[in-house]
C-alpha positions in Angstrom: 116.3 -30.3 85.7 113.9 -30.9 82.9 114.3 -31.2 78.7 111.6 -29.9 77.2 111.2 -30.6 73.4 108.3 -30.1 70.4 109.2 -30.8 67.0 107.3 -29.6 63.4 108.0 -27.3 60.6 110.7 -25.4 60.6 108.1 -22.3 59.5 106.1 -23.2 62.5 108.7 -23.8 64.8 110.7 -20.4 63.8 107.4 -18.5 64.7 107.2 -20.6 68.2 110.9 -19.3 68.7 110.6 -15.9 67.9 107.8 -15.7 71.0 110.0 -17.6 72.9 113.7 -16.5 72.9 114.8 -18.7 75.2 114.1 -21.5 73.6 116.9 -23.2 71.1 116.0 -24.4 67.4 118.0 -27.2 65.3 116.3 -28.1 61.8 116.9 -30.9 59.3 115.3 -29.9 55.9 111.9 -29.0 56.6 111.0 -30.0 59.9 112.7 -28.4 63.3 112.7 -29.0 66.8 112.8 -26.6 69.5 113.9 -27.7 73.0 114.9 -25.5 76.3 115.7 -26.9 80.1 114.7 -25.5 83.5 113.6 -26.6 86.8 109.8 -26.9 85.4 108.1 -30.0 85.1 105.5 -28.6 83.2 106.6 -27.2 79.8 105.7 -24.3 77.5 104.6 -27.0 74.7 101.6 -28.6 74.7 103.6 -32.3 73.4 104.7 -34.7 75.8 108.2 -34.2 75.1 109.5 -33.4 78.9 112.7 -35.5 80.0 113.7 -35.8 83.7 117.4 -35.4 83.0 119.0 -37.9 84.3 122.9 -37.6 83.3 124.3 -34.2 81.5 127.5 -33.2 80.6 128.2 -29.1 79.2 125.5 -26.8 77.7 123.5 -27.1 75.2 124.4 -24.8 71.9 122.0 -24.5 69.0 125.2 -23.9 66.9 126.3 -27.1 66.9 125.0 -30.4 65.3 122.3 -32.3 67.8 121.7 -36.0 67.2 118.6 -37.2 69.4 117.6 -41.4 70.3 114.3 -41.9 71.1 114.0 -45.0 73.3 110.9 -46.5 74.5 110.9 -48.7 77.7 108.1 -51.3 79.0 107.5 -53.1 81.8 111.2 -54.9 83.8 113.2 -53.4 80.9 112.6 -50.1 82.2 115.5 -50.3 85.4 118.4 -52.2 83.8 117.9 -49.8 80.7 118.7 -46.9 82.7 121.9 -48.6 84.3 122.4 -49.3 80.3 122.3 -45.5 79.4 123.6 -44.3 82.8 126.7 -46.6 81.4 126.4 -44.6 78.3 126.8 -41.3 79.7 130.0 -41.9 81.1 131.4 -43.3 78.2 130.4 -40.1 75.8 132.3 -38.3 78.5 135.4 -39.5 77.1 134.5 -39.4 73.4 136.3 -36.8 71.5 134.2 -34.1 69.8 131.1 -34.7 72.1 130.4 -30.8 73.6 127.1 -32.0 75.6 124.7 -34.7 76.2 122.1 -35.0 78.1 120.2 -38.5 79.0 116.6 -37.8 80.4 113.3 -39.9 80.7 109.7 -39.1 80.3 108.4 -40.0 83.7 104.6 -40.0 81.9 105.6 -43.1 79.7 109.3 -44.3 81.2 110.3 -43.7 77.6 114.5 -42.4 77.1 116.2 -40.0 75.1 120.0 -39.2 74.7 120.9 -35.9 72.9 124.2 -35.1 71.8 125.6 -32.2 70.8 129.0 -32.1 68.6 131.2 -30.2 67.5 131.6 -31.3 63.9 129.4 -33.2 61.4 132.0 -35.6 60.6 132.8 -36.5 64.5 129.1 -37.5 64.8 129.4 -39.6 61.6 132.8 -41.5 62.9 130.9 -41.7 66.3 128.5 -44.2 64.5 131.1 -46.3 63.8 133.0 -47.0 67.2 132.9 -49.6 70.0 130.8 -46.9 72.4 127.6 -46.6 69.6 127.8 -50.3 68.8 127.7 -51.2 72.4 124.9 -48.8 73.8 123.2 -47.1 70.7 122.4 -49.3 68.2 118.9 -51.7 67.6 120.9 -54.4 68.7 122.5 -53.5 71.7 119.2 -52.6 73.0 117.5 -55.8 72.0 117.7 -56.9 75.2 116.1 -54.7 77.2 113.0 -55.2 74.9 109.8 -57.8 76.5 106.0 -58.6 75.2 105.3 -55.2 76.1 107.9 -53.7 74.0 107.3 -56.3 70.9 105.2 -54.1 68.0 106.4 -51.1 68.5 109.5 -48.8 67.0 112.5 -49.6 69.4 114.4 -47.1 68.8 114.6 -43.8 66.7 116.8 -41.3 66.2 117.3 -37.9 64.5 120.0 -35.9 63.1 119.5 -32.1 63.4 121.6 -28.8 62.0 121.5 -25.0 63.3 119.3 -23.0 61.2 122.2 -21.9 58.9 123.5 -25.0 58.0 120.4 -26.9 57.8 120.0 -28.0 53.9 117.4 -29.7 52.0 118.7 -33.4 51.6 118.2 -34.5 47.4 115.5 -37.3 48.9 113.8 -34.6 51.1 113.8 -32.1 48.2 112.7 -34.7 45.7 110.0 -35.7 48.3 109.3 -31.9 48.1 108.9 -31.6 44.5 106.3 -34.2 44.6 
C-alpha cells in the first residue's frame, strides 16, 4: 500500500480535487494538502511525496484533524529509525482519540512520515504533551538517529491540518496576508 501526498494552495489544491474525487483535502489557512492510498507506486502528482506504508491503523477521513511529521533519514540512522517508529505505531494504537495513522517511507530518499488523524482538536493538542510524543515525536527523541549526513538539514517537520470547513485563517497567517 502506498501514501501519496502533494501540498499548495488551497485554490490550487481544491481545483486538483475536483478532477480527482478520490483524492482527500485537509487545509490550514491558505495552503492544503491532498493525499489518497492504493496499491500504485507511482502517483497521480508529479511531487515526490509517495510513502511505502509501513504500519496503519483505521481509514483515513478528511473530516477529521490530520497532523503530518516529516522525518528525514541518512545513512545507519535509517534502520534503527524505523524500529523507532515501528515502536511508535503500536503505542498510538493505544492512545485515546487517535482514529488512524499511518507510518510510511519514501523509498526514493529513505525519508519518514507519520500521519495521524484525530478525532478532536484538543486530543491532538493534549497528545503533544504525553510520555508517547515526548518519547518518539519530538526533536529530541530523534536526535539520535541523526549522523554527518543528517547534520544541516531540517530534522524534523511537522504540520497541523483542518477539513475544509473548519480550516480558518490563523491572526499571524492573516496578518502575513494583509502584508
Amino acid at each position: 500500500m502506498y501514501l501519496h501526498a502533494t501540498t499548495g494552495t488551497i485554490d490550487f489544491m481544491t481545483s486538483l480535487q475536483e478532477k480527482n474525487p478520490h483524492v482527500s483535502i485537509s487545509a490550514r489557512g491558505p495552503e492544503a494538502i491532498l493525499y489518497y492510498e492504493d496499491n500504485n507506486e507511482k502517483s497521480i502528482f508529479s511531487t515526490n511525496m509517495t510513502y511505502e506504508v509501513l504500519n496503519e491503523q483505521g481509514s483515513l477521513d478528511e473530516e477529521l484533524p490530520l497532523s503530518m511529521y516529516y522525518i528525514p533519514a541518512a545513512g545507519d540512522g535509517t534502520h534503527s529509525l524505523r524500529g523507532h517508529l515501528s515502536d511508535l505505531a503500536e503505542k498510538l494504537r493505544t492512545v485515546n482519540g487517535v482514529v488512524s495513522y499511518r507510518v510510511g517511507i519514501n523509498t526514493r530518499d529513505e525519508n519518514y512520515l507519520v500521519l495521524i488523524k484525530w478525532a478532536d482538536m484538543s486530543i491532538y493538542n493534549d497528545f503533544k504533551h504525553t510520555d508517547v510524543y515526548e518519547k518518539y515525536l519530538t526533536s529530541e527523541s530523534l536526535k539520535s538517529f541523526r549522523n554527518e549526513e543528517s547534520l544541516f538539514g531540517d530534522f524534523l517537520s511537522s504540520k497541523l491540518y483542518y477539513n475544509i470547513e473548519d480550516n480558518e485563517y490563523t491572526d499571524e497567517e492573516k496578518e502575513e496576508l494583509g502584508d
